[in-house]
Every structure is written in structure tokens, then in C-alpha cells.
TIVEX-599315 format. One line per field, with one value per residue (C-alpha): chain; x, y, z. Coordinates in Angstrom, 2 decimals. Layout:
<rs>
tormar = (A, ...)
X = (X, ...)
Y = (Y, ...)
Z = (Z, ...)
</rs>
This chain:
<rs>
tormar = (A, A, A, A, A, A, A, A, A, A, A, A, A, A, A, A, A, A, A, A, A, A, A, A, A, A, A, A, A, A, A, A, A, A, A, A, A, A, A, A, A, A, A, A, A, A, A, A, A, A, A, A, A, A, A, A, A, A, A, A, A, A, A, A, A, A, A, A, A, A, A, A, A, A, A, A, A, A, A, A, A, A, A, A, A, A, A, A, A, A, A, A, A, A, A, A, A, A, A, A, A, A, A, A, A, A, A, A, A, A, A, A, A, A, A, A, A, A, A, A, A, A, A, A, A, A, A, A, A, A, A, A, A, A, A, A, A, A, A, A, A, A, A, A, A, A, A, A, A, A, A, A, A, A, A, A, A, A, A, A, A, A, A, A, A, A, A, A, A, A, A, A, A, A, A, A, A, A, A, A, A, A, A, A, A, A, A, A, A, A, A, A, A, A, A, A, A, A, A, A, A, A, A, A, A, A, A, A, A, A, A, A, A, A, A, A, A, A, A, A, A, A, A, A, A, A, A, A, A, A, A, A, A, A, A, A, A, A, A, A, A, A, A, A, A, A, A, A, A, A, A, A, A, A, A, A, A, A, A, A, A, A, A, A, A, A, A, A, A, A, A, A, A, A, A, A, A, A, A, A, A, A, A, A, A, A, A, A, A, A, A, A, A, A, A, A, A, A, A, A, A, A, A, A, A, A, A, A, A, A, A, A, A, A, A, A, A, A, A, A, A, A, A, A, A, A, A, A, A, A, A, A, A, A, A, A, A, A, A, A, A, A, A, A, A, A, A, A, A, A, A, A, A, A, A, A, A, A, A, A, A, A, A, A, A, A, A, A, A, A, A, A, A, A, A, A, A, A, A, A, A, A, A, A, A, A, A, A, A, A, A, A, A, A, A, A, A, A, A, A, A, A, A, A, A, A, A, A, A, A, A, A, A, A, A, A, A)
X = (-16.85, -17.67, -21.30, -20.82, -19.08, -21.19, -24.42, -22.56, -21.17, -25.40, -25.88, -23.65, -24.88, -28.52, -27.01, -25.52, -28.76, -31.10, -29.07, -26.65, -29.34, -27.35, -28.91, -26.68, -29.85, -27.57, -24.03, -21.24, -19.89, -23.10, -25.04, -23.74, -25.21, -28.84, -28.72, -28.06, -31.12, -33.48, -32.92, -32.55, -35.86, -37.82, -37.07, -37.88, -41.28, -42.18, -41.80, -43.87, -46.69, -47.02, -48.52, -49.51, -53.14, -53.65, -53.24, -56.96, -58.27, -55.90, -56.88, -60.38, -60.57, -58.62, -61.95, -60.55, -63.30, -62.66, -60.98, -58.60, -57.78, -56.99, -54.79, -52.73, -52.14, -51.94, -48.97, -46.31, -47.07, -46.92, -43.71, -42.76, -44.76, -42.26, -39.21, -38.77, -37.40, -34.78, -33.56, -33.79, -32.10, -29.23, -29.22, -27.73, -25.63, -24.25, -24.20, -26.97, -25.52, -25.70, -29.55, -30.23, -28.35, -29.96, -33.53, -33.33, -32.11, -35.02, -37.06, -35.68, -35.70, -39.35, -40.64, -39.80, -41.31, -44.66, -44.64, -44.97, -48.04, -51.42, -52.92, -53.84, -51.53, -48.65, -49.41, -50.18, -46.68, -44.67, -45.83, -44.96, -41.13, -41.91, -42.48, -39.52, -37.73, -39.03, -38.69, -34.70, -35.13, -37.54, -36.60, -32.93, -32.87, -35.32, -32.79, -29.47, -31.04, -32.05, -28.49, -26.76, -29.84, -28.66, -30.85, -33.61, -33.66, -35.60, -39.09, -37.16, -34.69, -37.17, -39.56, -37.80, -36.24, -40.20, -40.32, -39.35, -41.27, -44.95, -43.63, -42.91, -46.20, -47.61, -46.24, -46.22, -50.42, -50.57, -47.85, -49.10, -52.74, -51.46, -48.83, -52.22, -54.33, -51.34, -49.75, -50.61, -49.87, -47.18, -45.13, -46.32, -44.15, -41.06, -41.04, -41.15, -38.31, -36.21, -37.03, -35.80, -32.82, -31.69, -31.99, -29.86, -27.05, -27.31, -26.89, -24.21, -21.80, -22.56, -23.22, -20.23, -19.12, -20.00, -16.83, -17.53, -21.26, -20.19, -23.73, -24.26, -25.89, -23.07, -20.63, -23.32, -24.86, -28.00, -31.38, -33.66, -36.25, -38.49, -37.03, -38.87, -42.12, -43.23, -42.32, -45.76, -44.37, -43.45, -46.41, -48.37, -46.51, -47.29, -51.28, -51.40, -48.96, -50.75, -54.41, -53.54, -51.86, -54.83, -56.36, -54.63, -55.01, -58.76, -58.11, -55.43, -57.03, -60.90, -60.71, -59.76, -62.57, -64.99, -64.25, -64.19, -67.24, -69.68, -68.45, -66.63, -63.75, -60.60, -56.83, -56.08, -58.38, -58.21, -54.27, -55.23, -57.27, -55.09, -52.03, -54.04, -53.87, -50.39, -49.30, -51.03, -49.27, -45.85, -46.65, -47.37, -44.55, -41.63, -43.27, -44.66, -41.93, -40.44, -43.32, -42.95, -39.24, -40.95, -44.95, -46.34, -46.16, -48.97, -51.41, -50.27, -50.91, -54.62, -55.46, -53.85, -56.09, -59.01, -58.52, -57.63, -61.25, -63.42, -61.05, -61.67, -65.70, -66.71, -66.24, -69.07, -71.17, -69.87, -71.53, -68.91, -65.64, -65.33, -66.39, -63.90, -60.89, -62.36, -62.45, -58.47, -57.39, -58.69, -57.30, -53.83, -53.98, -54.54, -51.23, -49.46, -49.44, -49.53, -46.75, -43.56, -44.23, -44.77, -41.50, -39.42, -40.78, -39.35, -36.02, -35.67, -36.96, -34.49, -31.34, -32.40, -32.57, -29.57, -31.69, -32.80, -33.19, -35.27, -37.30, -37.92, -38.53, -41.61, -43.29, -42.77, -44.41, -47.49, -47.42, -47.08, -50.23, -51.86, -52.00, -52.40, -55.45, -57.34, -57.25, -58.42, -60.93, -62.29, -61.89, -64.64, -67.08, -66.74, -67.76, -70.60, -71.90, -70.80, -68.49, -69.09, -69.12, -65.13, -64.83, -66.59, -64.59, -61.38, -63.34, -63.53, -59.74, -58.79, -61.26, -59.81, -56.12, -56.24, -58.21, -55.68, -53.36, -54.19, -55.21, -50.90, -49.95, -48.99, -51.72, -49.28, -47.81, -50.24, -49.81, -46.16, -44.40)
Y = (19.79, 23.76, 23.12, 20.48, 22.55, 25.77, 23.26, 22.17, 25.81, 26.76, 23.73, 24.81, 28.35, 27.19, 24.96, 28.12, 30.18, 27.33, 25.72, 28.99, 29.43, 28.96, 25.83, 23.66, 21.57, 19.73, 19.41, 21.45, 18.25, 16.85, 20.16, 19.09, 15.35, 17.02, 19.26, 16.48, 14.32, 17.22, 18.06, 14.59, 13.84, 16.88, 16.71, 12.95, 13.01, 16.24, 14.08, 10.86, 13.79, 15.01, 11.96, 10.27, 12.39, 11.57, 7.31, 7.05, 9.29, 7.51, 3.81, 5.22, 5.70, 2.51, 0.45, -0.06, -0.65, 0.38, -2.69, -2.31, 1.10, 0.38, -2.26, -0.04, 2.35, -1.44, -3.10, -0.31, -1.04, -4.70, -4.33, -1.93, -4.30, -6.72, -5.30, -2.34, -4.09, -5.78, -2.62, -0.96, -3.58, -3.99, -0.50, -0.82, -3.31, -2.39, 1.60, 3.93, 5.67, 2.20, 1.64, 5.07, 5.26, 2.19, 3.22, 6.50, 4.46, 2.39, 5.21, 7.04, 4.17, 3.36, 6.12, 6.48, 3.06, 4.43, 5.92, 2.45, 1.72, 1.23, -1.12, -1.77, -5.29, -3.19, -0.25, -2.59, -4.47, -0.42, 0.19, -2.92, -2.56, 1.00, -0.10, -1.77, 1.24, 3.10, 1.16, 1.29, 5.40, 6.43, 4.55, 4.53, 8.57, 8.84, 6.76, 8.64, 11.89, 10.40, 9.25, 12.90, 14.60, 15.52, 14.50, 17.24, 18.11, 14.84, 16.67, 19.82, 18.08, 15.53, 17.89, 20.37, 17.37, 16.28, 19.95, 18.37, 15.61, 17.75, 20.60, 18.20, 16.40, 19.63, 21.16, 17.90, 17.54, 21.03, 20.89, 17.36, 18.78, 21.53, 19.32, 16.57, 19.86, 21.68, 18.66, 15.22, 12.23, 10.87, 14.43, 13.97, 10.72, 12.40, 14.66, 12.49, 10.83, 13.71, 14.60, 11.38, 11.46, 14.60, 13.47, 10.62, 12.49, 14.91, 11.50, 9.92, 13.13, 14.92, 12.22, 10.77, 6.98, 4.37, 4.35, 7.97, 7.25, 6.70, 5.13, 4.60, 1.39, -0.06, -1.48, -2.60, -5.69, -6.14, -6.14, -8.97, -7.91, -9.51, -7.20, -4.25, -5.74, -6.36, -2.99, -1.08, 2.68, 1.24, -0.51, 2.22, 4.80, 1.44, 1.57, 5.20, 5.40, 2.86, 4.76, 7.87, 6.59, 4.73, 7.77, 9.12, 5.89, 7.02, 10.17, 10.11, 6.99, 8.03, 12.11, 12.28, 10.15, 11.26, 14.94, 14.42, 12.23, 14.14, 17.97, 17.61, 19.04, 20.13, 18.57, 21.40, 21.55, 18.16, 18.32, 21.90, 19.17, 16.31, 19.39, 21.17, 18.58, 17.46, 21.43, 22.22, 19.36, 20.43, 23.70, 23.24, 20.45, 22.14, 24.55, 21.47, 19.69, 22.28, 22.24, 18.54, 18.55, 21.14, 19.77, 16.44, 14.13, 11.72, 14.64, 16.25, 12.78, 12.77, 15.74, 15.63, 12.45, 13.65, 16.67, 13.74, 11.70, 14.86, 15.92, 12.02, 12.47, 15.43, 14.90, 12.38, 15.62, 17.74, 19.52, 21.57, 22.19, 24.58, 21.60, 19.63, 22.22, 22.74, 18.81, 18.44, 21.42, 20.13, 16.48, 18.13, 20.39, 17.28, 15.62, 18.20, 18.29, 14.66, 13.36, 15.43, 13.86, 10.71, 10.65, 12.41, 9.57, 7.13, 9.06, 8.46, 4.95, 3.93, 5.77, 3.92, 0.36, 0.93, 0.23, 3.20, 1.93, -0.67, 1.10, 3.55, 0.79, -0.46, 2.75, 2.89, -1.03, 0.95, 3.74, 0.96, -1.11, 1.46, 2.65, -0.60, -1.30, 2.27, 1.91, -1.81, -0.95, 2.47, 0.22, -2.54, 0.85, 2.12, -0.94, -2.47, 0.28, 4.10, 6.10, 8.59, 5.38, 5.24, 8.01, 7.37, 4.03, 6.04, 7.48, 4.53, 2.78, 6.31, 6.47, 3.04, 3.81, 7.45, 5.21, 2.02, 4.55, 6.31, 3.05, 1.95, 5.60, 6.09, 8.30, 9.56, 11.39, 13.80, 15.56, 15.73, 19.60)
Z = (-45.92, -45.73, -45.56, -43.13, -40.98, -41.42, -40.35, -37.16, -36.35, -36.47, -34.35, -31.45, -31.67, -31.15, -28.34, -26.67, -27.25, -25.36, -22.94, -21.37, -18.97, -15.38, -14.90, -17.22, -18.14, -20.31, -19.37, -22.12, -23.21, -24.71, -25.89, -29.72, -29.39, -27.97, -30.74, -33.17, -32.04, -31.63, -35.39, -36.47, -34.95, -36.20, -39.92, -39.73, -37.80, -40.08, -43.10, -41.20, -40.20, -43.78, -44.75, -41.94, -42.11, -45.59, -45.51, -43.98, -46.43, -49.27, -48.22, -47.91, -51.77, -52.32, -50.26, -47.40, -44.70, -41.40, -40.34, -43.42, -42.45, -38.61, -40.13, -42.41, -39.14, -36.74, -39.04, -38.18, -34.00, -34.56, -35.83, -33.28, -30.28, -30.95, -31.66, -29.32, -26.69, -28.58, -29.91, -26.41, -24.65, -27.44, -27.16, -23.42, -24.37, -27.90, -27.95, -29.53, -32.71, -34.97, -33.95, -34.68, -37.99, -39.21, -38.38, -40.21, -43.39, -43.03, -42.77, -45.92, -47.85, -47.35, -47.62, -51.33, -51.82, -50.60, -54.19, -55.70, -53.45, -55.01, -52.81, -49.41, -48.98, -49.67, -47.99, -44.53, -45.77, -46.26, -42.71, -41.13, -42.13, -41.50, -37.96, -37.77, -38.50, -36.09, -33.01, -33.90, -33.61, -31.08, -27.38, -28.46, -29.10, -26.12, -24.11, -25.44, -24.07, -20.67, -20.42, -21.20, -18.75, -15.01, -12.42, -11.22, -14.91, -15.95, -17.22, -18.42, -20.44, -21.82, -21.91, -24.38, -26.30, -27.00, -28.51, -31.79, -32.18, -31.08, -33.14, -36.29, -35.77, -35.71, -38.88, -40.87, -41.15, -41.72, -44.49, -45.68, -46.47, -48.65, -50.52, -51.48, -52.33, -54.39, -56.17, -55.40, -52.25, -54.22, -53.67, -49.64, -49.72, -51.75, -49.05, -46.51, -47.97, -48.27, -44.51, -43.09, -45.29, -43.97, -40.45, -41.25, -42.87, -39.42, -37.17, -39.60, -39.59, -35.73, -33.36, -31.68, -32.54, -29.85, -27.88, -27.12, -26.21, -22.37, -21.76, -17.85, -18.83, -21.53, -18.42, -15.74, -15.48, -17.25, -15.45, -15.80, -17.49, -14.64, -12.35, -14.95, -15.47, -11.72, -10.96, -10.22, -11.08, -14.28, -14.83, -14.10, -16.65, -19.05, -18.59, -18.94, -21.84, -23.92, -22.69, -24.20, -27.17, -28.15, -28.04, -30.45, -32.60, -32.94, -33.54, -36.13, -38.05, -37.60, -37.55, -41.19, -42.18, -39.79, -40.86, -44.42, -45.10, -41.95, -42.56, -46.02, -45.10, -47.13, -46.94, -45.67, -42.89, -41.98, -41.78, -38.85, -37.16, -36.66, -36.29, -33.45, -30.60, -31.19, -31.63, -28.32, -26.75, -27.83, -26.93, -23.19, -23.16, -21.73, -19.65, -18.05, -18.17, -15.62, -13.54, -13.32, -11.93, -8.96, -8.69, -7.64, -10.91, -9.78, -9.92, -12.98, -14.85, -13.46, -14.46, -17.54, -18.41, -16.86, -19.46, -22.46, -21.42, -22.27, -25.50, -26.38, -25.48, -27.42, -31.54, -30.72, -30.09, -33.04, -35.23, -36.99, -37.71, -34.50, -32.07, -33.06, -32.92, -29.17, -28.87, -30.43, -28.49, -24.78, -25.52, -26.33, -23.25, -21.44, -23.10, -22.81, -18.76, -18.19, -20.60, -19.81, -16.18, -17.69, -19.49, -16.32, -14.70, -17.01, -16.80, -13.26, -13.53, -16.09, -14.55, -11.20, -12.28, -14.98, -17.69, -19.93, -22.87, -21.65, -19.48, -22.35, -24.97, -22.50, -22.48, -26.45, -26.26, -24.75, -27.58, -29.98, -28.10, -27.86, -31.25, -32.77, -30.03, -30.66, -34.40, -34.38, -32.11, -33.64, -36.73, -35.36, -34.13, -37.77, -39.83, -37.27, -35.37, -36.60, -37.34, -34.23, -31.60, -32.59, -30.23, -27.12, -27.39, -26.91, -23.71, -22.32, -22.77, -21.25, -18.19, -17.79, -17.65, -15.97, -12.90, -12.90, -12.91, -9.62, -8.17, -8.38, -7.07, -3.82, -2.21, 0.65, -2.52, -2.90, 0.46, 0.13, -0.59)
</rs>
């Protein structure tokens, strides 16, 4: 028990050194649980972003055509597509800690079947049930901290809580690369298993059992969902989510290919690429996040995807590896001021109608749409037009929701202090 209790003793130490601010972002009581998922969260998404830049390249050698390859990366959102709101909404009911417990063990356990893959049936089959996984984990945890966040904090708290997931997204590629060039993929995926393992034993041993959850949504009546879907902010955070994650479906399906067979680019390099825009993302995150509790949301979410549509635009104009590190860079800039409004907004929504793990799990629906849409989709531009089209095809889906977007905001906003 020693280590155990040296590992929590570091944990509230941390807590004291990011949170003793004077503005009791998160209140004393629940410092230990934010600490929990922030950790829990990094070491697992660090171990999915090690080798989550090398399966295009990997299925790539195996023949997989462009089709094939958007539906190694489109299995894991089906899964999700489909299941996130039943976790979310059991979530409410049920408690958090068992959803997140069980997702983690998922995770751990398949990623040290990934070993045993050599074809592209099982690795579409791994990342289906990887999917699964996953959308026990992400709107749950995303949910848990919306619950424990005090309102006026909503883009601060979620803001520095998204810290860990950009951050591990960004270190993951850029380990990932080295770990293929050094040894081999199969040490990527022992890795990744170890990762989620460890944030499983963090969630198993420091977050608090059910009873002690005290969810605002665990003893109120449930909201139809009906009630959810016909709400216009929510369906407007919905059409932008799923925009920009589609986005990123391109990029992180079709920018390993694109940069490996047009500029011949290392592991390495390839791993800075796909690192670069989520790093720059993270980076801006909680800076933004406190602009967004002070500043008009609506506009921060235009401009952000104004920003995302010419990031999206410009690897269809590059000519070397220095275009697209500008082109990664300016779509992250533009993610990183519109999403830590997007998710304060989400906060709000779901501690308004009672609901946040369902309001959460919709948004994740989106990521999960959207990912499965901009990889299918980048997949068809690939295999019957060209490789470069897959990106101006991204443009488009995110012209598309940055406009429908503004069209269900309320314009009176924008004049407003």
C-alpha cells in the first residue's frame, strides 16, 4: 500500500499546486477525483495516440484501399454512434465510477490483442470493441467533471480538464513514431496497453465508490430525450461538434498517407504532424477556456471554425513538409478557441436540463459521426478521385457546420457585454 499512498499523496500536491488559486475552480472536496480523471485520461489517450498515427500507414502495407482504411478508423465510431448514449444516460441513472472502470478494462485488454492482428477484418473487428470501450470512458469522465465544476467556471474547468487529453494526443504520435522507427508497431501496442492499464488501476484505487458520487442528475427525474434533441443550442454544439471532428477524421486517417507516399516522410515526422494540431489545440485550451467564461461564446466558435476551414484547405496546396506544419498548426489554433466554448456550453446545457451525461454523450455522438463520416468520405476522394481532394472535402463539411451553426445562434448575442 506504500506506493499507493505515495501516488495519491503526489496527486493531492499537484491538486494544491493548480487549483489554490482564490478562485476555487474546483471545490476542496473534489480536487482528488479531478486529479484522478485528469491522469487516468492522459496515460490512456497517450497510449491510443501512440498508435493511432501508425494504423493508416500499417493497413496501408496490409492493401487496404482507401475505403478499407476509413473503415478501420469508421468501426471504433460505429460502436461509439450507438452506444454513447446508453452509457451517458445509465451514467445519470446508475453512477459514473463502474462505466469508467469497465471502459478502461476494455481498453487495456484490447489493446494487447492488437498484437495478434495481421489483417484488416480483425483490425476493423479490434476497433469496433475498441469503440465500445471508449464510449463507456469519454462522456461519462466528461460528465463526472461537469458535475464537480461550479458554475462561471464551465470553460475553465473543462477547459484545463481537456489539458490531458490534447496534451496526450500530442505526445502519443510523437512518441508512437519513434517507438515504429526504434523497435517495431507491435511494441506501439504493448505500450498502449500498459498506458491504459495504468489509468485503470488510478480509477480502481482513487475515485470514490458510487454512493459517494453525489451526481446532481442520480435523484432527478430523467429527461426525455425528446426534450434534448429539439433543443436548438444543443443542436447547434451537435453540427459543429461533428464538423470539426470530421475534420480531424481526414486528417488523422489521410495525413499519414498523404505525407508518406507525396513527401516520403519518416515515423517520426509523420507522428510531429498529426502531434502539431492536437498540441496547439491543447495548448490554447485553457487559456481559452477562461476567456470563454468572460467573452461572447457564439463568436469565439466562428472564428475558431473560420480558422479550422483554412487549416482544413491548405495541405491540398502543399508542397513540403513546412506547408503542412503551417496547415496543422492554423487548424489547431482554430480548435483550440472554438472547443473549450463548445464544451462550457455543454456544461451549462447539461447542468440546466439535469442531464449531463446525456447532454455530453450527444456531443460525443457528433465526435463519433463525425469521425466515422470524414474518414469514409476522405476514404471515397482517395480511391476515385485523389488523394489531395480528401482535404478540400473536409473544407466543405466544415464551411457547412461553422454556417448552420451561426444560422441557430442568437444574433442579439453578439452585441451583448
Amino acid at each position: 500500500m506504500a506506493p499507493l499512498y505515495l501516488i495519491k499523496t503526489s496527486l493531492s500536491q499537484l491538486a494544491i499546486k493548480l487549483f489554490n488559486n482564490g478562485k476555487g475552480i474546483i471545490p476542496s472536496n473534489r480536487k482528488g477525483v479531478f486529479l484522478t480523471l485528469f491522469f487516468a485520461i492522459f496515460t490512456t489517450v497517450t497510449g491510443v495516440g501512440i498508435v493511432v498515427p501508425l494504423l493508416p500507414v500499417y493497413a496501408n502495407e496490409l492493401g487496404a484501399t482507401g475505403i478499407y482504411v476509413g473503415m478501420i478508423f469508421g468501426s471504433f465510431s460505429i460502436s461509439r454512434i450507438f452506444l454513447l448514449p446508453v452509457f451517458g444516460r445509465l451514467s445519470d441513472q446508475k453512477g459514473r465510477k463502474p462505466f469508467i472502470v469497465a471502459g478502461l478494462a476494455a481498453y487495456t485488454l484490447i489493446s494487447f490483442a492488437f498484437i495478434f492482428s495481421k489483417n484488416i477484418e480483425t483490425l476493423i473487428i479490434l476497433r469496433f470493441i475498441q469503440g465500445a470501450g471508449s464510449a463507456m470512458i469519454m462522456p461519462v469522465v466528461q460528465a463526472y467533471v461537469g458535475e464537480i465544476t461550479p458554475e462561471g467556471s464551465e470553460g475553465y474547468s473543462m477547459g484545463l480538464f481537456n489539458l490531458s487529453m490534447f496534451l496526450s494526443l500530442s505526445l502519443g504520435p510523437l512518441i508512437g513514431g519513434g517507438i515504429k522507427d526504434i523497435w517495431s508497431l507491435d511494441a506501439a501496442f504493448i505500450c498502449m496497453g500498459v498506458l491504459s492499464c495504468i489509468g485503470l488501476l488510478l480509477c480502481i484505487f482513487f475515485l470514490p465508490p458510487v454512493f459517494e458520487e453525489n451526481t446532481k442528475t442520480s435523484k432527478t427525474k430523467i429527461v426525455p430525450w425528446s426534450n434534448l434533441l429539439k433543443d436548438k443550442g444543443i443542436i447547434s454544439l451537435f453540427v459543429f461538434r461533428y464538423a470539426y471532428t470530421a475534420c480531424i477524421g481526414v486528417i488523422w486517417c489521410f495525413l499519414p498517407i498523404f505525407a508518406d507516399t507525396e513527401f516520403g516522410l519518416s515515423g517520426s515526422l509523420i507522428g510531429v504532424l498529426v502531434m502539431l494540431g492536437v498540441f496547439v489545440s491543447g495548448f490554447l485550451s485553457l487559456p481559452m477556456g477562461y476567456v470563454a467564461d468572460r467573452a461572447n461564446k457564439d463568436l469565439m466558435i466562428i472564428f475558431g471554425g473560420t480558422l479550422s476551414t483554412i487549416g482544413m484547405l491548405l495541405p491540398f496546396f502543399a508542397s513540403s513538409f513546412y506547408d503542412l506544419v503551417i496547415a496543422v498548426s492554423i487548424f489547431g489554433i482554430g480548435g483550440g478557441i472554438s472547443m473549450p466554448a463548445i464544451m462550457a456550453y455543454a456544461v451549462i446545457k447539461g447542468d440546466a436540463k439535469k442531464a449531463m451525461g446525456s447532454v455530453i454523450s450527444i456531443l460525443t455522438v457528433a465526435h463519433s459521426m463525425g469521425m466515422l463520416t470524414g474518414s469514409i468520405v476522405a476514404g471515397l476522394a482517395m480511391d476515385y478521385l485523389n488523394l489531395r481532394l480528401s482535404f478540400p472535402c473536409g473544407t466543405i463539411i466544415m464551411i457547412l457546420g461553422t454556417f448552420i451553426f451561426w444560422i441557430l445562434t442568437d444574433k442579439r448575442s453578439y452585441i451583448k457585454k
